[in-house]
N, C-alpha and C positions, 0 to 999 in steps of 0.2 A: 455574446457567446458564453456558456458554459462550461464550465471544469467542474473535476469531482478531486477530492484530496482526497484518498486512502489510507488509512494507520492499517495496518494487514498483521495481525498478532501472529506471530511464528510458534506453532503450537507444535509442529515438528519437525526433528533434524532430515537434515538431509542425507538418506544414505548415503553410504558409497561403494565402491565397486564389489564386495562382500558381504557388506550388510544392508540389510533393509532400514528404512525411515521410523524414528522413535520417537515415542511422547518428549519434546523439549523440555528439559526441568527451567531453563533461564529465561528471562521476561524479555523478549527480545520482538523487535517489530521492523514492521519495513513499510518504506515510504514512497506512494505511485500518486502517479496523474495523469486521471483518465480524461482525454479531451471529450468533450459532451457529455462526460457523462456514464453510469454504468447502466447495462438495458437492463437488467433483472433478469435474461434472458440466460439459461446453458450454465455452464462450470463458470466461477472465476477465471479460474487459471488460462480457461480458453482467450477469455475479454481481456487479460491484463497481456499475452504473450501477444494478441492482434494489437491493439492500439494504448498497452499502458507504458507508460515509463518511469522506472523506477527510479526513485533520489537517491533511496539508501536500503540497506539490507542487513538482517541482523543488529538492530541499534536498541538503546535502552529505552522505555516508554517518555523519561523525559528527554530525551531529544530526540523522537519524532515530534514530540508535539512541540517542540521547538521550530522546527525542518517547517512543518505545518505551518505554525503561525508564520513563518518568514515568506515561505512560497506566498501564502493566502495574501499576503498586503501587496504583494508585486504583482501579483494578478489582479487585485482590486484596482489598485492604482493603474493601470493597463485596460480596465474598464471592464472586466470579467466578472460570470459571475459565478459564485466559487462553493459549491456544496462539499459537504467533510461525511464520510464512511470510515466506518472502525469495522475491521470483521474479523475474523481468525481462520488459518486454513488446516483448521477441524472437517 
């Protein structure tokens, strides 16, 4: 079976009830796994809200890729097979 690990660069905030969503100035990522896999197909946001699950949200670049490496070995050891995506939701 296949996984996909996700680094998702947070490139902007999230508005809120008054304001609109802004260029993030902070280096900040978030960390998903998508079971099978991602289709290439439509929005991200559609693919990750149907079948992703997120680890973490708003984290510093080095510990997702921490978060990464830790999930990637427990899925290997599990017998998966485990592709890595970086993307930003530019």
């Amino acid at each position: 079976m296949k996984i996909t690990l996700l680094q998702l660069h947070e490139a902007y905030s999230r508005g809120g009830f008054l304001t609109g969503a802004s260029i993030n100035k902070k280096d900040e990522w978030s960390v998903w796994l998508i079971p099978g896999g991602l289709s290439g197909d439509g929005d991200i946001d559609d693919e990750l809200a149907k079948k992703g699950v997120c680890f973490s949200q708003r984290v510093s670049s080095d510990r997702a890729s921490r978060e990464v490496a830790e999930i990637e070995a427990k899925f290997i050891a599990a017998g998966f097979t485990v592709e890595h995506e970086a993307l930003s939701n530019d």
